[in-house]
C-alpha positions as CSV (number, residue, x, y, z in Angstrom):
1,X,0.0,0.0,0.0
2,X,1.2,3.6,-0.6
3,X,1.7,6.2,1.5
4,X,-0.7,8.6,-0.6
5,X,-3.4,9.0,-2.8
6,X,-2.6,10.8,-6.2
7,X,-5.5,13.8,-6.6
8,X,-6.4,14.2,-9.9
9,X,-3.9,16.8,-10.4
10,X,-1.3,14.8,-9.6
11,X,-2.1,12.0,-11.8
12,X,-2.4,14.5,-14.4
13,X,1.3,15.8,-13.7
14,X,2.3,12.2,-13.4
15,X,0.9,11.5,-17.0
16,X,2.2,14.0,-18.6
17,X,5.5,13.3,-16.8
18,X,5.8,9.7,-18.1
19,X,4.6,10.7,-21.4
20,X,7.5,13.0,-21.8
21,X,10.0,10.3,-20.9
22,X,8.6,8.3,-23.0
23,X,8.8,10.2,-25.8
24,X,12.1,11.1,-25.8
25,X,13.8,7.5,-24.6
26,X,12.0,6.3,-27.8
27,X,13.4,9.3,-29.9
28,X,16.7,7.9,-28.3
29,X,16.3,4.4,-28.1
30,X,15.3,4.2,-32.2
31,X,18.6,6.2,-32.9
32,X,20.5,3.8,-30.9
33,X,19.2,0.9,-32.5
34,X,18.7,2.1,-36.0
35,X,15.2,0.8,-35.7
36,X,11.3,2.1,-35.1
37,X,10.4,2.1,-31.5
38,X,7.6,3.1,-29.9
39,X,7.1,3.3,-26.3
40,X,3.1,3.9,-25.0
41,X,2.0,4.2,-21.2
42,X,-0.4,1.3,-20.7
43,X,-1.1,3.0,-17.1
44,X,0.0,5.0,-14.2
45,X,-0.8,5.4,-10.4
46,X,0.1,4.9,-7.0
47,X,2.6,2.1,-6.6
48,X,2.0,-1.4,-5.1
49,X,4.9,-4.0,-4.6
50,X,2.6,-7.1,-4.9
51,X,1.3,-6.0,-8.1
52,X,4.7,-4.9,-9.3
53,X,6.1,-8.3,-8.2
54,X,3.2,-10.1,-10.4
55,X,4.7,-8.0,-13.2
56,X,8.0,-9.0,-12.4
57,X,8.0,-12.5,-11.2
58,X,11.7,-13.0,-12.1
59,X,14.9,-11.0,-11.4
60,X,15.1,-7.9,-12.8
61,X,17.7,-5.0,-14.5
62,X,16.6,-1.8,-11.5
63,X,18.4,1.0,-13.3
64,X,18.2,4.3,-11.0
65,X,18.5,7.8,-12.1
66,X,19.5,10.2,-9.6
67,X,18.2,14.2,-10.3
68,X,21.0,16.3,-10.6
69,X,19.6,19.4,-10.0
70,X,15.5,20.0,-10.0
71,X,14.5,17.3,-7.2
72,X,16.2,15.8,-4.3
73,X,15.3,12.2,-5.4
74,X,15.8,9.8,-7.4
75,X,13.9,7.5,-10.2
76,X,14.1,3.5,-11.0
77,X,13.3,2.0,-14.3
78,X,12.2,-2.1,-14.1
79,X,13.4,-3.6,-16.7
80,X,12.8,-7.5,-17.3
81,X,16.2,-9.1,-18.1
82,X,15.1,-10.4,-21.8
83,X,14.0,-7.3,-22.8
84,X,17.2,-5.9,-21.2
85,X,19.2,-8.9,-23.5
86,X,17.1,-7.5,-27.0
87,X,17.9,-4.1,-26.7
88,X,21.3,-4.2,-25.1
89,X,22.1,-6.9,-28.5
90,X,20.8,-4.3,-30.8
91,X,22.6,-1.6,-29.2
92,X,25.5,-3.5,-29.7
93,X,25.0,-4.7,-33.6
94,X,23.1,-7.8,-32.6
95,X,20.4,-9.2,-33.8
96,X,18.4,-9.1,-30.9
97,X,18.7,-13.1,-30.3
98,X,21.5,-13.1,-27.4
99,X,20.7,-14.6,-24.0
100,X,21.2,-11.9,-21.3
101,X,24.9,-11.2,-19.9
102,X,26.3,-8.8,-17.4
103,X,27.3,-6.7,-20.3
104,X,24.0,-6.2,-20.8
105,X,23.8,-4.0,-17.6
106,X,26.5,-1.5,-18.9
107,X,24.5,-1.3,-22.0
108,X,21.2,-0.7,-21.1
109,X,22.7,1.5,-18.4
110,X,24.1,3.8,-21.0
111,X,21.1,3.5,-22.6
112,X,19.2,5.2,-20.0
113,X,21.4,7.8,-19.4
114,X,21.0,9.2,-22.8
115,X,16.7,8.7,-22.5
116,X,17.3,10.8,-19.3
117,X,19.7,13.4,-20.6
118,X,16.7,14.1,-23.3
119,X,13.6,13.7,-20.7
120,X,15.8,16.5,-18.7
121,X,16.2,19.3,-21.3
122,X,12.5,18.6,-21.9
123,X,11.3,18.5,-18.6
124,X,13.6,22.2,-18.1
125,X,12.2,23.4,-21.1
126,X,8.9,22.8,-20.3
127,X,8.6,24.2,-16.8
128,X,11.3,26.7,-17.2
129,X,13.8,25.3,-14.8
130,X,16.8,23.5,-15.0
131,X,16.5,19.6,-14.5
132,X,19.5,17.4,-15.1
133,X,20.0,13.9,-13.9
134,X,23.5,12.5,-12.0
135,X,24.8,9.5,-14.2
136,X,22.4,6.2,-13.6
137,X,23.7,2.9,-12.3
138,X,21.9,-0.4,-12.9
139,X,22.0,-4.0,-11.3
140,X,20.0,-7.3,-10.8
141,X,17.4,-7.8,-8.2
142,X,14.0,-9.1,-7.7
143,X,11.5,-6.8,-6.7
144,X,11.3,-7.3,-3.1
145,X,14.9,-7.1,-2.6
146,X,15.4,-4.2,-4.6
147,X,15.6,-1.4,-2.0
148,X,13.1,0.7,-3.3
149,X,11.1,2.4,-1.5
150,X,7.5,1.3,-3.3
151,X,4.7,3.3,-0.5
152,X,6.4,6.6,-1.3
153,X,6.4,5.7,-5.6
154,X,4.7,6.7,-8.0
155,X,4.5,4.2,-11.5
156,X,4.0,4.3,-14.7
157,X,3.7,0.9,-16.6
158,X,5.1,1.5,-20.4
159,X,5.0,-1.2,-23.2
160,X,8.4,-1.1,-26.1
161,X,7.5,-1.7,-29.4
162,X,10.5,-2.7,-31.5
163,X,8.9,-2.3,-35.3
164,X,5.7,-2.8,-34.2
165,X,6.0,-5.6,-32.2
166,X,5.5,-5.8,-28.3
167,X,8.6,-6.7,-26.8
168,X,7.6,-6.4,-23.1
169,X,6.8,-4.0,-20.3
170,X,9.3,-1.5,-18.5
171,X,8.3,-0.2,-14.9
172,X,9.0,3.9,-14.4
173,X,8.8,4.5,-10.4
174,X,8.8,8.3,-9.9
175,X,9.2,9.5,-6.0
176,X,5.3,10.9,-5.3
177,X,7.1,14.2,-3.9
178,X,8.7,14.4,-8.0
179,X,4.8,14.5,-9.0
180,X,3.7,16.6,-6.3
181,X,5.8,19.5,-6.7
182,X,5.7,19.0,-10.8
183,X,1.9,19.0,-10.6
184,X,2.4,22.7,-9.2
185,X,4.8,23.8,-12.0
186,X,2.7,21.8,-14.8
187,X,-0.5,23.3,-13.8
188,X,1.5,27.1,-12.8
189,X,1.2,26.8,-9.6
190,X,-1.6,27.9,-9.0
191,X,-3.3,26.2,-6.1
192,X,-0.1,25.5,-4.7
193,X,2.4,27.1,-2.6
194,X,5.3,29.5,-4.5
195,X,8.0,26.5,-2.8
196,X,6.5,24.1,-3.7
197,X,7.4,24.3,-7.4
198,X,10.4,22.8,-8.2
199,X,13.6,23.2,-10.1
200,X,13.8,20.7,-13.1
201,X,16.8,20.3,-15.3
202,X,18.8,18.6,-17.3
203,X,20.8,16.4,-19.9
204,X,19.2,13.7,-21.9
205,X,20.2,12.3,-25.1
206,X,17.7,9.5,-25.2
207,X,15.7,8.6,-28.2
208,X,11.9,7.0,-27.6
209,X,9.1,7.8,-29.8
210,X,5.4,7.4,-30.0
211,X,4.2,7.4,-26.2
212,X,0.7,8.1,-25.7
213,X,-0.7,9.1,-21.8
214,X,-3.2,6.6,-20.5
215,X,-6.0,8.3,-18.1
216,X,-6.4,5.6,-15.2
217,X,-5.2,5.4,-11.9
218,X,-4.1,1.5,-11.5
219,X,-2.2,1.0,-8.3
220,X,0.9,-0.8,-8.9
């Protein structure tokens, strides 16, 4: 169970906010891999660790993205390990048909760091503060041992198309105080206290396409 309940603002802000990384990791991803990918948020909510582990039944790639500047926080991606193994192959001149290494971590690590260098000069252009992100680290874990912190998350569920086809679902766990205080900057503040609106910045050169904002509220 979470600590909170998203008001409808906030789930707004927290659309919007996983629409715009997915938008750009697929700009970035499909430059990466020379190939059409679309990304499209199936749902977003609260988040729940049972439900999340039901997604993830099977040890995962957690990558984390630290904020820079903008938020004092930080963000996970889930990322089952074969989809970890396609991309990270096709990153790497693959054919997409390797079983998963540990060099798959560096890659899909890299990987992410260039989605969130683009998701942070977004995000600072549009709220018209600077966002950047500290370089992301990545390892293997199951959901339960992962460390996160899942009552005070936020998620959005994404499915990656590679050329049409589905090719599985990524978790995007945003800290509830991210939403909160981008809520007030997305919406201008204006029900909100002047400190709450935060600073957002930053420095991605990721490349994800086609994401389109779902309206529910699904606890994960």
């Amino acid at each position: 169970m979470s600590n909170f309940t998203l008001a409808p603002e906030e789930q707004q802000a927290l659309q919007e906010f996983a629409s715009l990384v997915a938008e750009e990791s697929a700009v970035v991803m499909s430059t990466l891999l020379d190939k059409k990918i679309e990304i499209n948020t199936e749902s977003t909510g609260e988040s729940d660790i049972d439900a999340l582990s039901g997604s993830f039944p099977d040890e995962i790639v957690v990558v984390e993205c630290p904020f820079a500047s903008g938020f004092d926080a930080v963000s996970q991606f889930l990322i089952g390990k074969s989809l970890v193994a396609k991309l990270s192959d096709l990153m790497m001149m693959g054919d997409g048909s390797a079983e998963f290494n540990e060099d798959h971590i560096d890659a899909i690590q890299e990987g992410v760091n260039q989605m969130m260098g683009a998701t942070a000069t977004s995000l600072t252009a549009k709220i018209g503060k600077t966002v950047d992100f500290q370089p992301s680290t990545a390892k293997l874990a199951e959901v339960a041992d992962s460390g996160i912190e899942f009552d005070e998350m936020t998620v959005a569920m994404l499915e990656l198309n590679v050329e049409g086809a589905s090719e599985g679902n990524l978790a995007l766990l945003i800290p509830y105080s991210v939403i909160q205080e981008a809520a007030a900057a997305f919406g201008g503040g204006e029900s909100a206290e002047p400190e709450a609106a935060a600073d957002m910045g930053g420095d991605l050169d990721i490349d994800l396409a086609g994401l389109e904002s779902s309206g529910g509220s699904d606890d994960f």
